[in-house]
C-alpha positions in Angstrom: -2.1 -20.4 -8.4 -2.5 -18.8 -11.7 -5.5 -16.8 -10.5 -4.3 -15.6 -7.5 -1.3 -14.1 -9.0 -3.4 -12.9 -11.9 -5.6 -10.9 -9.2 -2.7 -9.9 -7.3 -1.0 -8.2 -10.2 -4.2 -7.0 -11.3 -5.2 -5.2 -8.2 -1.3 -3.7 -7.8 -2.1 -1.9 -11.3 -4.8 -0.9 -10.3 -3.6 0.2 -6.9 -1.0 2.0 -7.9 -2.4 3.6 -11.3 -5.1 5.3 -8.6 -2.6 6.7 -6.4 -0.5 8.2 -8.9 -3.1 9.0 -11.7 -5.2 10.8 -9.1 -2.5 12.5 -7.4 -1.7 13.9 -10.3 -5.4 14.6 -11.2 -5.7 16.9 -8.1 -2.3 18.0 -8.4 -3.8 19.5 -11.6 -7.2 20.5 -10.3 -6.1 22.0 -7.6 -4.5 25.4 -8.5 -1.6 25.0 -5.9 -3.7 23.8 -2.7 -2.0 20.8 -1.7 -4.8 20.1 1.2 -7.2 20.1 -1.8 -4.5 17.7 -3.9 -4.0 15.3 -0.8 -8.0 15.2 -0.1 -8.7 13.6 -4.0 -5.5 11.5 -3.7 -7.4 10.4 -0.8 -10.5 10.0 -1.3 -9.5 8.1 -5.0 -7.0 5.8 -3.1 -9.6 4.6 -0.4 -12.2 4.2 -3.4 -10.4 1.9 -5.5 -8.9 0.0 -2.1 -12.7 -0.8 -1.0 -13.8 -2.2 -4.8 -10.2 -4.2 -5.5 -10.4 -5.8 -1.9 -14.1 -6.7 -2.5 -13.7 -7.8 -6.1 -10.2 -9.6 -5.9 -10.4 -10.5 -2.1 -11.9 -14.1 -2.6 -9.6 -15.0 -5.3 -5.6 -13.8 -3.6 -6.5 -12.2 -0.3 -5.8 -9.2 -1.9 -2.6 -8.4 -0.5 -1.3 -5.9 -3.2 1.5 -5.3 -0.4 4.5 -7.7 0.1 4.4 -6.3 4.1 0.7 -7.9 4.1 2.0 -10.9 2.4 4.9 -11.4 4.5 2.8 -11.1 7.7 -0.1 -13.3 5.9 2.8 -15.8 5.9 4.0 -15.9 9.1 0.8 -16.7 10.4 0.3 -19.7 8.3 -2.0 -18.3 5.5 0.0 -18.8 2.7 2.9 -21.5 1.6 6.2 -20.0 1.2 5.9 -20.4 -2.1 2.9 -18.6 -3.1 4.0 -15.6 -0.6 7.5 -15.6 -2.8 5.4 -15.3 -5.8 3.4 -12.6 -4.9 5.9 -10.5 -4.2 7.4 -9.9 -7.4 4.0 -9.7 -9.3 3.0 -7.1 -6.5 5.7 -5.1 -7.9 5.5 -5.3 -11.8 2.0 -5.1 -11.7 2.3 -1.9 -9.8 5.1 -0.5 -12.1 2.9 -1.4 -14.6 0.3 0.7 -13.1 2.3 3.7 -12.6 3.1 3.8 -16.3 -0.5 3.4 -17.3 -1.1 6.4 -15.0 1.7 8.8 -16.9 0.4 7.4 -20.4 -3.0 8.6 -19.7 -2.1 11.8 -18.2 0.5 12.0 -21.4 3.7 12.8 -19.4 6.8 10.7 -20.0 6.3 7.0 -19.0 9.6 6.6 -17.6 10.4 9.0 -14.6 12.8 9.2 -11.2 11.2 11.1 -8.1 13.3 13.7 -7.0 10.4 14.6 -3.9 12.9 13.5 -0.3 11.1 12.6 1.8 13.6 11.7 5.0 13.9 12.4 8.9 12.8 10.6 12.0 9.7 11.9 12.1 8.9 10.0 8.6 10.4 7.0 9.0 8.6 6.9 12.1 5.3 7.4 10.5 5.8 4.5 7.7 6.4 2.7 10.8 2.9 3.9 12.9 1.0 3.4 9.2 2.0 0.0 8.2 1.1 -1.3 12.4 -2.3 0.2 12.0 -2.8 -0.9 8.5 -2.1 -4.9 9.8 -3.7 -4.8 12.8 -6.7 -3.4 11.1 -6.4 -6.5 8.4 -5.6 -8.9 11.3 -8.0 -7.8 13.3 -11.0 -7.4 11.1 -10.4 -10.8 9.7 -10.6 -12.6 12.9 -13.7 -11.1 13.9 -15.8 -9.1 11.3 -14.7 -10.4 7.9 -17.1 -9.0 6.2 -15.7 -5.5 6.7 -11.9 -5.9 5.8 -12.5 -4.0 2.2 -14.3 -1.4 4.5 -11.7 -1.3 7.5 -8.5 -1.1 5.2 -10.1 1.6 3.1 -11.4 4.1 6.0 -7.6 3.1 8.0 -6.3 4.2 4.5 -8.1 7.2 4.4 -7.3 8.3 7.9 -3.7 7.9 7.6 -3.3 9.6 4.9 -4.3 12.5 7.1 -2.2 11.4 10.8 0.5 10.6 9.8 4.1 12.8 8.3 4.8 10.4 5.5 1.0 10.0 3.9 1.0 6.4 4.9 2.7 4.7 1.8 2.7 1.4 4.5 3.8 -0.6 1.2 7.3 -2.1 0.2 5.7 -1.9 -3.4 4.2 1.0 -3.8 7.3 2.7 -2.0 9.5 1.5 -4.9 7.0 2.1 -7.3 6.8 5.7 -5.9 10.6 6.5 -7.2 9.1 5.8 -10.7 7.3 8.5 -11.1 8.2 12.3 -10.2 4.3 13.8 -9.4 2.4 14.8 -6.5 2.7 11.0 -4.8 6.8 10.4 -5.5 9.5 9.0 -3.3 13.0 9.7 -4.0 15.1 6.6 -4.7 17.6 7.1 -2.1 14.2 8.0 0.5 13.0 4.4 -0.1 15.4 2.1 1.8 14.9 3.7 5.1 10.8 3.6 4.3 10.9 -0.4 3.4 12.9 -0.9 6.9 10.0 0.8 8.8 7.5 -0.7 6.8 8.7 -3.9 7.8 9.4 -3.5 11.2 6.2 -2.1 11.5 4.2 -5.2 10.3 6.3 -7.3 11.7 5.3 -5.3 15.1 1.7 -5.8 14.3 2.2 -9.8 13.8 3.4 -9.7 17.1 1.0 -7.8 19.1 -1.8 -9.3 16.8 -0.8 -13.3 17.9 -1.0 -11.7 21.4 -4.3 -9.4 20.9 -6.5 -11.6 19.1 -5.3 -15.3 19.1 -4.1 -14.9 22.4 -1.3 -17.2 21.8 2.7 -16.4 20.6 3.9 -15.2 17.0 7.3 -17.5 17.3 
């Protein structure tokens, strides 16, 4: 058990320190273009998703997302106690990460988004990105498990670009987010109504997914 919460915390840091260190990176690169900024945030973020899944996948499952987990769960993969575990460390080992990512770029460690980002249309989105993002895992697992690092990263990628909100599709990260005020930040009181479409989005894909590719009932 000690491994797999070592990976999972491990590959959260990682996670998040990519997302915020290299939105920042473009931010700074970028002389004001934010389609330039959002292409290296990106790119960076689907990078890092492929090698972590690949490397850490064996050991955890390589979650990194308590939405994943949660889902992961409810389909028998994981004992309620190991998916109540990874939770937390999903968390602090983000956190973690974000600091890591405002210690390198030397900017204050300890920070409070103030970027909103509210409305139907991006709770709505959070909603659309965390259904593709498990039915892509679901999916690829049942029938080409060789790919998942490859299928999460590309889905990744491409919702980053369709949908409003940049596809946070991650309780974690989301939370994380509010910790830091750069180019990828969430504003605290943005975060509840994103963690409720998150949820009912994976929770969505569980459902459709016991239907589309067991063929059977979710309960």
């Amino acid at each position: 058990m000690k491994h797999k919460l070592a990976a999972e915390a491990i590959g959260s840091a990682f996670l998040f320190a990519t997302v915020i260190g290299s939105g920042i990176m473009a931010e700074k690169l970028a002389g004001g273009n934010v389609a330039v900024a959002l292409a290296g945030n990106t790119a960076a973020t689907a990078a890092i998703l492929y090698v972590l899944i690949t490397m850490l996948g064996p050991i955890s499952g390589a979650h990194f997302n308590p939405a994943v987990t949660m889902v992961i769960y409810l389909r028998g993969g994981k004992p309620a106690s190991l998916a109540l575990a990874y939770v937390p460390v999903q968390l602090v080992g983000g956190i973690l990460g974000v600091c890591a990512a405002h210690a390198m770029f030397d900017l204050p460690v300890l920070q409070i988004s103030q970027h909103v980002r509210a409305g139907g249309g991006q709770w709505l989105a959070e909603g659309i990105a965390t259904f593709g993002l498990v039915l892509t895992i679901l999916g690829t697992v049942k029938f080409a498990p060789h790919s998942v690092a490859a299928s999460v990263a590309l889905y990744i990628a491409a919702a980053y670009w369709f949908t409003a909100s940049t596809s946070f599709a991650n309780p974690a990260i989301t939370i994380a987010r509010a910790l830091t005020d750069t180019f990828s930040g969430i504003a605290p009181a943005s975060v509840p109504a994103f963690i409720a479409a998150q949820i009912a989005g994976a929770l969505a894909a569980h459902w459709l997914g016991a239907w589309l590719f067991d063929g059977g009932d979710a309960g």
